[in-house]
BAKOL-677161 format. One record per residue (C-alpha): residue in one letter; chain; x, z, y. Coordinates in steps of 0.1 Angstrom, whole numbers, plus 5000, padded with zeros to 4 digits. Layout:
N
NODE   vexmar   vonu     px     pz     py
NODE        a      A      X      Z      Y
...
END
This chain:
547
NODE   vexmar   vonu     px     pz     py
NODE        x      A   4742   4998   4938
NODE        x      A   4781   5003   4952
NODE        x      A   4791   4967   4956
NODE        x      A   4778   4940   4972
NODE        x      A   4770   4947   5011
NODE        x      A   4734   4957   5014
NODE        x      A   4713   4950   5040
NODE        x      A   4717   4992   5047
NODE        x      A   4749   4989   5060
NODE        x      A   4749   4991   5099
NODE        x      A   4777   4968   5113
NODE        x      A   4770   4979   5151
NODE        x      A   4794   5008   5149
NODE        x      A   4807   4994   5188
NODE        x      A   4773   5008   5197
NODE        x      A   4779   5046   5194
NODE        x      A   4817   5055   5197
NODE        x      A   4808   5093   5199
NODE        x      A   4810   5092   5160
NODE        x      A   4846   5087   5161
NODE        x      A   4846   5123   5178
NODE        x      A   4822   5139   5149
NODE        x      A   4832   5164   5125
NODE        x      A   4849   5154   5096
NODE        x      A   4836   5161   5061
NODE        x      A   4854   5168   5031
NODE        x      A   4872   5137   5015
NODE        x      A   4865   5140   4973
NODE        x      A   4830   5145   4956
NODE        x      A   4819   5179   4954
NODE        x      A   4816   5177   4916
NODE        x      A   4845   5158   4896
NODE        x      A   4837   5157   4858
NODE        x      A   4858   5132   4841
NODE        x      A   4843   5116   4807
NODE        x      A   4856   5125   4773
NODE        x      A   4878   5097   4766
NODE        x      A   4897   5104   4800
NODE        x      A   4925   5130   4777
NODE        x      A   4933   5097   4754
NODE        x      A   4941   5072   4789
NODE        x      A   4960   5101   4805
NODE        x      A   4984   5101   4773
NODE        x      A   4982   5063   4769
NODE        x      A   4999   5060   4803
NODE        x      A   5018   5084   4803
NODE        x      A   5032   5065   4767
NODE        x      A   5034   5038   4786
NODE        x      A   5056   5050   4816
NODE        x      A   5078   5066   4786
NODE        x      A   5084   5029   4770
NODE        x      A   5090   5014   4805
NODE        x      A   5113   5041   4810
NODE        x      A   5133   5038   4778
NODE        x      A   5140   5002   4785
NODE        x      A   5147   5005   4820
NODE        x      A   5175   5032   4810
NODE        x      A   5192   5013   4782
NODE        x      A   5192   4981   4800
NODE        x      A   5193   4987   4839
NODE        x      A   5202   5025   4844
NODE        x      A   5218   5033   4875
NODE        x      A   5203   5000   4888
NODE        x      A   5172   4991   4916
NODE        x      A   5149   4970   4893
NODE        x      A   5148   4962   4853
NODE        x      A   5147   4926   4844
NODE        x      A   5123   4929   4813
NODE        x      A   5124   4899   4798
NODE        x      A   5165   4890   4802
NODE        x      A   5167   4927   4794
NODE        x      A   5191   4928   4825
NODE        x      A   5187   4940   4861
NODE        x      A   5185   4935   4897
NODE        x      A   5195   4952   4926
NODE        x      A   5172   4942   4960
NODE        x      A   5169   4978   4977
NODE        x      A   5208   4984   4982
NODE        x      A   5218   4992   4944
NODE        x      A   5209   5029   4945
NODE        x      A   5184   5032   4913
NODE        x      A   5155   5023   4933
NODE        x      A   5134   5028   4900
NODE        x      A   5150   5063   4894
NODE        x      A   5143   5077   4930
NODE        x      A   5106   5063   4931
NODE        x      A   5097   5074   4900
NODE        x      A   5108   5109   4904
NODE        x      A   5076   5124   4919
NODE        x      A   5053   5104   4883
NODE        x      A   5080   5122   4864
NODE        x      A   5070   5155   4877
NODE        x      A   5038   5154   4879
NODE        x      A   5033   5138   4842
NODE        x      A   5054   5170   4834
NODE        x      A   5085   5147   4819
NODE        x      A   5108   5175   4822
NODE        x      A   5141   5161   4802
NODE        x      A   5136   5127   4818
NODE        x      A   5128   5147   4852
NODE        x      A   5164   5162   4853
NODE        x      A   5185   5129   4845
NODE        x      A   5162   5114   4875
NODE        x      A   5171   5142   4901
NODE        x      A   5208   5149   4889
NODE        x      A   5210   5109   4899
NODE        x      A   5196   5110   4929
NODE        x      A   5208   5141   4941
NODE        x      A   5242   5120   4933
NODE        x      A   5243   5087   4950
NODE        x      A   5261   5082   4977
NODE        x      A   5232   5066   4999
NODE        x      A   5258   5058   5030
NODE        x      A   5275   5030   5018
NODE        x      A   5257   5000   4998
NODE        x      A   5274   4985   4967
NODE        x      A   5256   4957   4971
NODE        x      A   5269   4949   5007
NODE        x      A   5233   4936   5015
NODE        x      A   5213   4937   5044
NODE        x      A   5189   4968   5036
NODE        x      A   5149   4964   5048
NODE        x      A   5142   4999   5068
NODE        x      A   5101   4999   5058
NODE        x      A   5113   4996   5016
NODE        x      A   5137   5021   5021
NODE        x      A   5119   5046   5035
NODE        x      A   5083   5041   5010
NODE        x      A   5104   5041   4985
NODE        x      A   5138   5063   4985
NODE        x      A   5126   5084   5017
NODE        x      A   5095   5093   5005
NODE        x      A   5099   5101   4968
NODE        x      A   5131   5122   4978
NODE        x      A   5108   5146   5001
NODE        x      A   5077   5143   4980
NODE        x      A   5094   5158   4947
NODE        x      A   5108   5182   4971
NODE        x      A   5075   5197   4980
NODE        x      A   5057   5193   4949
NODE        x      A   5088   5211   4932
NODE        x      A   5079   5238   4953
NODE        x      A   5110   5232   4976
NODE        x      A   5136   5237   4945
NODE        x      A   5162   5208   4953
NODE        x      A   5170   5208   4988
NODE        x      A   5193   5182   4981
NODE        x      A   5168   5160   4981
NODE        x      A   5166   5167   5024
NODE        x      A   5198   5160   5022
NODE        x      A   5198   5131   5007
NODE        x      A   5167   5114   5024
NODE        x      A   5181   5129   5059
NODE        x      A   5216   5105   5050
NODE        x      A   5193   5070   5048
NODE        x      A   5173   5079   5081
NODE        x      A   5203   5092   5101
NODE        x      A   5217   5055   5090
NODE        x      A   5185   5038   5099
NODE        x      A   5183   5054   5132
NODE        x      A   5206   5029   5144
NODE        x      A   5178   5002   5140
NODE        x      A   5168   5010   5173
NODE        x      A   5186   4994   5203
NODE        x      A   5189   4999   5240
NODE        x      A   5157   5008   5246
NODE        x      A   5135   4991   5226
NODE        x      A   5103   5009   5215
NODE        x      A   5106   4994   5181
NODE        x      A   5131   4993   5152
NODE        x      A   5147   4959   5138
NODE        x      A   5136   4955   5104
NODE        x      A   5171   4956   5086
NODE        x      A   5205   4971   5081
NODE        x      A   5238   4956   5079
NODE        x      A   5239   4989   5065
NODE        x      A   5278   4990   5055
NODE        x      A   5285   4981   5094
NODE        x      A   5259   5006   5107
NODE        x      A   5243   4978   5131
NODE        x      A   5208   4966   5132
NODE        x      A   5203   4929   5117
NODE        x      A   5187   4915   5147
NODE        x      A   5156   4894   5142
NODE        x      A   5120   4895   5137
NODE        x      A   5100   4923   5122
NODE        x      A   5061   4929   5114
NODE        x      A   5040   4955   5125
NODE        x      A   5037   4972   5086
NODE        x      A   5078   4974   5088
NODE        x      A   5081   4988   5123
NODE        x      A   5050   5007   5116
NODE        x      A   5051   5024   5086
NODE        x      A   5075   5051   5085
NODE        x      A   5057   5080   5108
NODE        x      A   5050   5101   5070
NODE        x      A   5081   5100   5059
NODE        x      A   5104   5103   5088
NODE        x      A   5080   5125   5104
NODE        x      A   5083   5156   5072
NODE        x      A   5117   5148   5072
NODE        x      A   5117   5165   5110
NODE        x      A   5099   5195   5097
NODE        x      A   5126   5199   5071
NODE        x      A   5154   5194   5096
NODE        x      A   5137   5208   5126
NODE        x      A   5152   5177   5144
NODE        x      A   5120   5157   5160
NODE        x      A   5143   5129   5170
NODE        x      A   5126   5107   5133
NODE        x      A   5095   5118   5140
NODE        x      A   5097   5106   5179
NODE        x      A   5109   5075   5172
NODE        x      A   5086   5063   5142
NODE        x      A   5058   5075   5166
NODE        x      A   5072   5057   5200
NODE        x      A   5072   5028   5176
NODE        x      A   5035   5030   5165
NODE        x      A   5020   5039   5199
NODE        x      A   5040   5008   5216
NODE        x      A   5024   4984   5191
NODE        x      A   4987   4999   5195
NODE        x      A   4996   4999   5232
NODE        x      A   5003   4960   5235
NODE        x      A   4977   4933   5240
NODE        x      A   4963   4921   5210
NODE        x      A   4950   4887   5203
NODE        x      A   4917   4904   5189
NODE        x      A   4905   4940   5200
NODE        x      A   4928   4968   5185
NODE        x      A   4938   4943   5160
NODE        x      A   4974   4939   5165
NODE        x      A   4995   4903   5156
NODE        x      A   5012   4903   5125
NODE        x      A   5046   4895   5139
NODE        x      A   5066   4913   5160
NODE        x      A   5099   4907   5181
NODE        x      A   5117   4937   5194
NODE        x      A   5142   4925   5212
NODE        x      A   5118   4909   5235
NODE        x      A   5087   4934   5230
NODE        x      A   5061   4906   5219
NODE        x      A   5041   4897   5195
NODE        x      A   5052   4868   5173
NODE        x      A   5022   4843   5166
NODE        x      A   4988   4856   5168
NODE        x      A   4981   4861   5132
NODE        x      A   4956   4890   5122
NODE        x      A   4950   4902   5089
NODE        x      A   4945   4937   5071
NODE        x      A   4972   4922   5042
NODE        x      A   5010   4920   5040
NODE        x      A   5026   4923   5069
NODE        x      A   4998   4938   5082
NODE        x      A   4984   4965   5057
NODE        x      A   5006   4999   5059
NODE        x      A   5000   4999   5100
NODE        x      A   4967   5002   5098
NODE        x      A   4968   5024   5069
NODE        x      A   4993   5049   5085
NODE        x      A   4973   5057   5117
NODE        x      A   4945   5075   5098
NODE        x      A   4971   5089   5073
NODE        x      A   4992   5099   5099
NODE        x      A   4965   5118   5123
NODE        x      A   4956   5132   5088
NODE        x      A   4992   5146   5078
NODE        x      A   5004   5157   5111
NODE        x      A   4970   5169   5125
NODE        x      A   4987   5156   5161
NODE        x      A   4971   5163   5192
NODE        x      A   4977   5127   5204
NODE        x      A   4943   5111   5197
NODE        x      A   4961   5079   5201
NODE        x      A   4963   5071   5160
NODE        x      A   4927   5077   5151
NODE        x      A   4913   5061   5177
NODE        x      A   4937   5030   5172
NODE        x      A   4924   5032   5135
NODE        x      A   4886   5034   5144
NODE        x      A   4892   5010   5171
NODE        x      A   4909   4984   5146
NODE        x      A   4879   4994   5117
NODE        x      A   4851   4984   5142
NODE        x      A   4868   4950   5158
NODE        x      A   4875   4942   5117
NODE        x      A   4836   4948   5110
NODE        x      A   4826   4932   5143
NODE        x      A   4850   4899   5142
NODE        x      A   4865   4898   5104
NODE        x      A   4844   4909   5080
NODE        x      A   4826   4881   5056
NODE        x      A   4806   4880   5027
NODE        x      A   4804   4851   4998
NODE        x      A   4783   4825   4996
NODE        x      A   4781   4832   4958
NODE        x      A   4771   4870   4950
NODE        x      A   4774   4880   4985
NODE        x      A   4806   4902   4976
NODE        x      A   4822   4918   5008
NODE        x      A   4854   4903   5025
NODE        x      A   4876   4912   5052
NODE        x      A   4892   4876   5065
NODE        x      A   4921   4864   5082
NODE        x      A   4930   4854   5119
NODE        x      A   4947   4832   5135
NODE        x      A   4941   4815   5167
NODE        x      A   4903   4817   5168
NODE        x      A   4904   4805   5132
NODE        x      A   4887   4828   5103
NODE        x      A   4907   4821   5074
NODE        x      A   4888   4828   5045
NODE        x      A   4914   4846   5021
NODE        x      A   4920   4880   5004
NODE        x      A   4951   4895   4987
NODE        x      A   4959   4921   4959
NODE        x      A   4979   4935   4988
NODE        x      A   4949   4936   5009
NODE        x      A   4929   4956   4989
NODE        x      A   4943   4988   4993
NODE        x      A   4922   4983   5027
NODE        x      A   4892   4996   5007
NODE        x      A   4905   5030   4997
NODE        x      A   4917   5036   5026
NODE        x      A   4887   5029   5047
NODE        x      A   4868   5055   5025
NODE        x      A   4897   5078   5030
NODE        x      A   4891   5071   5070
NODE        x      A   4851   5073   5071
NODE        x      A   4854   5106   5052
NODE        x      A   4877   5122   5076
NODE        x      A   4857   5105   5105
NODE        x      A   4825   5114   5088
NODE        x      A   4811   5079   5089
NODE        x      A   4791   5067   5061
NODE        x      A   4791   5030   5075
NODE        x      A   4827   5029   5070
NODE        x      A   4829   5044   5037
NODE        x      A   4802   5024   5022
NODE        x      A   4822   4992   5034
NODE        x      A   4854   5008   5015
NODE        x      A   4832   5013   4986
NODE        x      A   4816   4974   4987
NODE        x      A   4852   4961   4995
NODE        x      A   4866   4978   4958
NODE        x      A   4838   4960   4943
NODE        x      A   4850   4928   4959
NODE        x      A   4883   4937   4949
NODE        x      A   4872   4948   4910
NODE        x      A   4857   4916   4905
NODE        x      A   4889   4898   4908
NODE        x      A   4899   4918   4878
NODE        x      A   4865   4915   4860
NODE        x      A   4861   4877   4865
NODE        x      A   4899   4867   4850
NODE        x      A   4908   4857   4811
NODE        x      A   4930   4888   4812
NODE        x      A   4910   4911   4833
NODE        x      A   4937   4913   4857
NODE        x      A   4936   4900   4899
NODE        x      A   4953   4876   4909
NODE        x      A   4982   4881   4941
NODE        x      A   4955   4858   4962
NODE        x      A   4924   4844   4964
NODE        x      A   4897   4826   4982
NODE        x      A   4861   4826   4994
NODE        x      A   4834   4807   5013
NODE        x      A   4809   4822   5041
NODE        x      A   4782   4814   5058
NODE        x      A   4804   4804   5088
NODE        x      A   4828   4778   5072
NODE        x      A   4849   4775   5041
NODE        x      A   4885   4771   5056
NODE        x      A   4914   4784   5031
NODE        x      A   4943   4771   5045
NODE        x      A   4939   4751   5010
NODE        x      A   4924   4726   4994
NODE        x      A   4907   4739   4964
NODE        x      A   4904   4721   4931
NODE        x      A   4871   4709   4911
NODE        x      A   4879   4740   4886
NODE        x      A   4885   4762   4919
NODE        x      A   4847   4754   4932
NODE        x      A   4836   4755   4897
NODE        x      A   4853   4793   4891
NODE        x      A   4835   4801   4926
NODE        x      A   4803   4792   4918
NODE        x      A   4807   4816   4891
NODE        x      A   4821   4841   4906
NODE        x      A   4820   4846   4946
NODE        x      A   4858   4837   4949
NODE        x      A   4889   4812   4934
NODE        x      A   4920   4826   4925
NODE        x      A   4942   4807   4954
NODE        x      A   4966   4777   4945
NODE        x      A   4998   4788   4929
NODE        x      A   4990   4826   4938
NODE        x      A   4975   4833   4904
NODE        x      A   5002   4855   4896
NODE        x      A   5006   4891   4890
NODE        x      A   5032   4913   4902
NODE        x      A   5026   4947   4884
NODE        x      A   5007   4956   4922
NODE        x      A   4987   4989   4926
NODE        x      A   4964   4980   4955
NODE        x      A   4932   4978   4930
NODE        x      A   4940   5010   4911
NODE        x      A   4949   5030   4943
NODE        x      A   4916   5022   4961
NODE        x      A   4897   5027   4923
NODE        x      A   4912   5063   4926
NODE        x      A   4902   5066   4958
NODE        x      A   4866   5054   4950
NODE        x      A   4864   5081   4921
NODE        x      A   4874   5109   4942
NODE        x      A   4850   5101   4970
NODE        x      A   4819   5091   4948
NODE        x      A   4827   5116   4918
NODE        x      A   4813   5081   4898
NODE        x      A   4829   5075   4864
NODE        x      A   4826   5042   4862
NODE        x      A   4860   5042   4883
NODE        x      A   4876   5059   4852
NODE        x      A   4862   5032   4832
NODE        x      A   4876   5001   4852
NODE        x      A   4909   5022   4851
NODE        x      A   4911   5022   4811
NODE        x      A   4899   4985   4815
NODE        x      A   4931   4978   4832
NODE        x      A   4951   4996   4815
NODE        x      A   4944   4979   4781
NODE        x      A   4949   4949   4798
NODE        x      A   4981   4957   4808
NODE        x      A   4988   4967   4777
NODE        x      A   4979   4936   4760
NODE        x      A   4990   4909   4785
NODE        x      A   5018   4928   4799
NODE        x      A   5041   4939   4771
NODE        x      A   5074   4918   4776
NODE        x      A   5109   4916   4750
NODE        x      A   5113   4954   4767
NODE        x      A   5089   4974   4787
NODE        x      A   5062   4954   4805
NODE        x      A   5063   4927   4833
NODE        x      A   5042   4906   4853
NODE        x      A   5025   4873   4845
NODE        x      A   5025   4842   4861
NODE        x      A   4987   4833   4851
NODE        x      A   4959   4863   4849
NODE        x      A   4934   4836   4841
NODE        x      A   4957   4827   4807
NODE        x      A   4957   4851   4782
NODE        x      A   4990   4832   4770
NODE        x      A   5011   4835   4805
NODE        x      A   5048   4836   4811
NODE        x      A   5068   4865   4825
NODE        x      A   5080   4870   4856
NODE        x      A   5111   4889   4851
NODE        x      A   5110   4920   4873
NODE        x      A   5097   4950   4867
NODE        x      A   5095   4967   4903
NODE        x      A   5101   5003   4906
NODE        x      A   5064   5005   4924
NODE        x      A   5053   4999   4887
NODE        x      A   5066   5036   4884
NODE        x      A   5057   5048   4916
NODE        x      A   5022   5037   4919
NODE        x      A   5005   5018   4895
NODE        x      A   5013   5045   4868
NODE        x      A   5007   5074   4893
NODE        x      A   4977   5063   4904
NODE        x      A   4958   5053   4866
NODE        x      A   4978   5090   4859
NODE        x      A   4959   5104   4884
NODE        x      A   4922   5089   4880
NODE        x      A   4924   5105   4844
NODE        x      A   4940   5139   4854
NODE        x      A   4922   5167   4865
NODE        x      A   4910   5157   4903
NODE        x      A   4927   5193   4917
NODE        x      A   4958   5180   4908
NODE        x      A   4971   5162   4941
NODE        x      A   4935   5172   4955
NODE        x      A   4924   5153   4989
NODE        x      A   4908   5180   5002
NODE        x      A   4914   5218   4986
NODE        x      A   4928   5238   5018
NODE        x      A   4963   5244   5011
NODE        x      A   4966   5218   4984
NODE        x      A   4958   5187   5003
NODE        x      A   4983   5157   4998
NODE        x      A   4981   5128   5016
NODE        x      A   4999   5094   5000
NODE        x      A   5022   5073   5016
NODE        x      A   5019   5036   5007
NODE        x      A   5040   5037   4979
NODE        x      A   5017   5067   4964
NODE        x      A   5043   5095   4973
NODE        x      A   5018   5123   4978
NODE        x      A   5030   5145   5012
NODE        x      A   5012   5180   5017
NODE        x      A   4990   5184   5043
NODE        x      A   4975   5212   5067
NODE        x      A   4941   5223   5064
NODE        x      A   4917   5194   5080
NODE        x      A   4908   5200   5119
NODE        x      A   4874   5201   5127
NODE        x      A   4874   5163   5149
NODE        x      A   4901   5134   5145
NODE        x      A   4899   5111   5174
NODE        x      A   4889   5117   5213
NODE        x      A   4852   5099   5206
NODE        x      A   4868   5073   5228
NODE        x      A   4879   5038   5215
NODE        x      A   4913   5028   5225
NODE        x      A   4912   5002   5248
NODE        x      A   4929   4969   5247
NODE        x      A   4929   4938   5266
NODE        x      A   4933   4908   5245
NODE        x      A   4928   4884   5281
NODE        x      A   4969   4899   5283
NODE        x      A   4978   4888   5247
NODE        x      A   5008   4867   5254
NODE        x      A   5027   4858   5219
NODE        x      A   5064   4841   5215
NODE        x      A   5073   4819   5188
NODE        x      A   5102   4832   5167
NODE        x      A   5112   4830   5130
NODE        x      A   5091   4852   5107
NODE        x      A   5105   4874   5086
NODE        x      A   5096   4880   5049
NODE        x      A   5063   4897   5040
NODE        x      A   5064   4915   5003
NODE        x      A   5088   4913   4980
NODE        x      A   5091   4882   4959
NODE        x      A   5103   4887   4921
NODE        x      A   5141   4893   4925
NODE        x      A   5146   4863   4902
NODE        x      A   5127   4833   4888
NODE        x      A   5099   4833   4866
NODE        x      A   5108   4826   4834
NODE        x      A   5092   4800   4810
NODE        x      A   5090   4828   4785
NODE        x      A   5058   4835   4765
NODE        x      A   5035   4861   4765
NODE        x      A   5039   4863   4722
NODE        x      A   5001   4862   4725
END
C-alpha cells in the first residue's frame, strides 16, 4: 500500500550521491483517467468559488481579505484587493470570463506604489501573492495584458530596496510609503522564496537585476553553516549575516525555501547546480536525522529541530513537504524519495480522516520510538486520540485556517501515481468544507475540526482563492490542463499555486555531488523572531457553525 513507511523504503540515500546526477523521468502518471463523478466536483467547486466570490464583492470589494462572518473586511497585504489579484489566475482557468474582466480591469488599476494602509508591507506575501498571480495570468492569457508586467515590475522595483549595503539577503518588510527597509529579523522561507517570481519577471523585463538578487539571497543561505547538514536554521538576521537560533524544521518559516530550490532548478533550468543539490542535500540529512514514524500505525513524520532536540510535531503548513518531495524524486528520478512523498500524504490525510469534520488540524503531535517530546504536555483525551490514531491534534492548534497544504500535495500525489483514490479524498474535503465551513456569507475557517459544531474564525484569506480552490479545481480537471510534464505546456507552481511555464525538462538536475556544509562552523545569534504565517486578521468569533 501507499501509506505507511514499509520496510522497502531505503533510507541510506547518503550512500550513493551519483543518483542525484541521474536522468530525470517524467513527473505525472503516464495514464490519467479521472472517475465519473469527477465532472459533478469540478462544478461543485467551481459553485463554490462563485459564492465566495459574491460575498467577498458585496461586502469587501476593493479590499485584501473578506471578514465572513462580520460580513466586513480586512486589509493585512497593503489594501490592494489581495483576494482580487490572487484569484485572478482560478478565475481564468475555471473560464469565469465576466468575473475574469472586473478582476483584471482592478488590478491593472491600483496604484501598487503607495499603501493606503500606511503599514509595514511583508516582501515574501507580496510577492506569492500579488507578484505571482499578476505574471501567471499573464502567461496563461497567452501574454494578452501586459499590464500586468507592469504592474508586478512596480512592487519589485519597490521591494528592491529591501536590500542594504551589501547584505546578501533582503529584510523581510517595507515601510513601503517611505521606501526603506524595516530593519529586523527575517526567516529563510521570506528571504528565500521569491527566485519564481522575481526571476520571470526578468525575462519579461530583460532586466536580471530581480533575478540576481533573489538568487544571491538563496545561494548565501545554502552557503552558511547550518546547525544540521544542508538543513539551514529557521531564523535569519541580515544585518549581521547569521542565523538566528538553531531551529530546523520543513514547516513555517521553513517550508517555501526548501520548496523553491527544486522548483527553481526546475523553472529556470539554471546551469548553477547549486539549488538541486542544496535540495537533495537537505532531502537526505531530513531522511537521515529528521524523519520519524508513530508509535501507533507507524505513519511517516518529518520532526522538528532544535538544539539536538527532535521535537516530535507536524503542521498543515508542513505538509506541502510531501508533494513536493514527489515533485523532487520525479525530476531526480529517485523512487526512495517519491515513495516518502507518497507515505508523508498519507500521514498527512489521516489528519483529515481521523477528525469529527474530516478536516486537519493547523498542528499536531506524535510519539517515536526515540522519545515523545512535543514541546507540550498532552491531555488524557490527547493520548487516548493517539492511541487511536498515530497522532493528537496539538493544544490550542486545533484550528483550521482555510490552508491548502493537504490538497496541494493530494494533487500532486494523483498526478504522480495516476491513483484515484486522490480524487476521492478531494471530494471528501470538499463536502466537508461545504458542510462545516459555510459562514453568515461565503465560508470561513473553524476554530475546532474535531467539533462538528465549531465557531468561525472571521477571515477568509485570499489563498482560499488562490489555492485551495485551484488545487481541488485542478485534481478534477482534465490532468493536461496545467500539465507537469507535456513539453511546451509544463507549469511549475509557486507556493501560493500560481502556475509559471516552464522549459522543456534537461536531461540531469544536480552535479551528482552533495553540497557540502560544515555544521562544526554553525555559529547562531540571538535576535527577536519575526512572525511565521499569517494569523486571522481579527479574532475568532464565538459565532456558531448553525450546525
Amino acid at each position: 500500500m501507499l501509506g505507511r513507511r514499509s520496510s522497502t523504503i531505503v533510507f541510506a540515500l547518503g550512500c550513493s550521491w551519483d543518483i542525484f546526477g541521474a536522468l530525470g523521468g517524467p513527473v505525472q502518471a503516464p495514464v490519467l483517467v479521472l472517475p465519473p463523478e469527477a465532472a459533478e466536483y469540478r462544478q461543485k467547486t467551481i459553485d463554490v468559488f462563485e459564492t465566495s466570490w459574491t460575498a467577498y464583492k458585496e461586502y469587501a470589494w476593493g479590499h485584501d481579505d473578506l471578514s465572513p462572518v462580520s460580513m466586513s473586511y480586512s486589509d493585512a497585504y497593503g489594501g490592494w484587493g489581495a483576494t482580487i489579484v490572487d484569484a485572478l489566475d482560478t478565475i481564468w482557468l475555471m473560464g469565469l470570463t465576466d468575473i475574469f474582466e472586473e478582476a483584471l480591469n482592478f488590478t491593472t488599476s491600483v496604484d501598487f506604489s503607495v499603501t493606503p494602509t500606511d503599514d509595514q508591507i511583508d516582501l515574501f506575501e507580496t510577492t506569492i501573492r500579488y507578484v505571482a498571480a499578476s505574471l501567471a495570468t499573464y502567461e496563461l492569457s497567452g501574454y494578452q495584458y501586459p499590464a500586468l508586467v507592469e504592474q508586478a515590475k512596480v512592487l519589485v522595483d519597490k521591494m528592491a530596496y529591501a536590500w542594504v549595503g551589501n547584505n546578501s539577503v533582503p529584510y523581510g518588510y517595507m515601510n513601503w510609503n517611505e521606501t526603506t527597509p524595516v530593519v529586523g529579523t527575517t526567516n529563510i522561507a521570506e528571504a528565500g522564496t521569491l527566485t519564481m517570481e522575481w526571476g520571470t519577471l526578468s525575462n519579461f523585463t530583460g532586466n536580471q537585476t530581480y533575478r540576481k538578487l533573489s538568487e544571491e539571497s538563496v545561494i548565501y543561505i545554502a552557503n552558511l553553516p547550518p546547525p544540521l547538514p544542508a538543513l539551514p536554521a529557521q531564523d535569519f538576521d541580515p544585518t549581521t549575516g547569521q542565523f538566528v537560533g538553531s531551529y530546523v524544521s520543513w514547516g513555517g518559516g521553513s517550508d517555501s525555501y526548501f520548496e523553491y530550490l527544486i522548483k527553481w532548478a526546475r523553472l529556470s533550468n539554471t546551469d548553477n547546480n547549486i539549488f538541486a543539490d542544496a535540495w537533495a542535500a537537505a532531502v537526505d540529512s531530513s531522511i537521515q536525522n529528521l524523519a520519524r514514524t508513530s508509535t501507533v500505525l507507524d505513519w511517516q513524520y518529518m520532526a522538528d529541530w532544535d538544539a539536538g532536540e527532535i521535537i516530535h510535531i507536524g503542521s498543515h503548513l508542513e505538509c506541502y513537504l510531501a508533494g513536493n518531495w514527489m515533485l523532487g524524486g520525479k525530476l531526480l528520478n529517485n523512487d526512495t524519495i517519491v515513495n516518502y512523498g507518497l507515505a508523508l500524504m498519507e500521514s498527512c490525510w489521516n489528519t483529515y480522516a481521523s477528525t469529527a469534520t474530516g478536516i486537519g488540524p493547523e498542528y499536531f503531535g506524535y510519539f517515536s520510538s526515540d522519545g515523545n517530546y512535543t514541546g507540550s504536555t498532552p491531555s488524557d483525551g490527547d493520548i487516548a486520540f493517539y492511541e487511536r490514531h498515530g497522532f493528537f491534534i496539538y493544544p490550542g492548534e486545533s484550528d483550521y485556517y482555510l490552508r491548502p497544504e493537504v490538497l496541494e500535495s493530494n494533487f500532486y500525489a494523483w498526478r504522480v501515481t495516476g491513483d484515484p483514490k486522490y480524487v476521492q479524498r478531494a471530494a471528501d474535503a470538499l463536502d466537508s468544507f461545504t458542510e462545516y465551513l459555510p459562514a453568515p456569507s461565503a465560508y470561513a475557517g473553524i476554530n475546532d475540526v474535531d467539533a462538528t459544531d465549531s465557531t468561525f474564525i472571521d477571515d477568509m484569506q485570499s489563498f482560499w482563492f488562490a489555492e485551495v480552490l485551484k488545487y481541488l479545481f485542478l485534481t478534477f480537471n482534465d490532468p493536461s490542463v496545467i500539465s507537469l510534464d507535456e513539453l511546451s505546456l509544463v507549469d511549475v507552481f509557486n507556493t501560493e499555486a500560481h502556475p509559471f511555464k516552464a522549459p522543456p525538462a534537461k536531461e540531469v538536475y544536480g552535479s551528482g555531488t552533495p553540497l557540502s556544509t560544515d555544521p562544526s562552523a554553525f555559529r547562531p545569534i540571538s535576535a527577536p523572531l519575526p512572525v511565521i504565517s499569517p494569523a486571522p486578521a481579527v479574532a475568532p468569533l464565538p459565532v456558531s457553525s448553525g450546525l
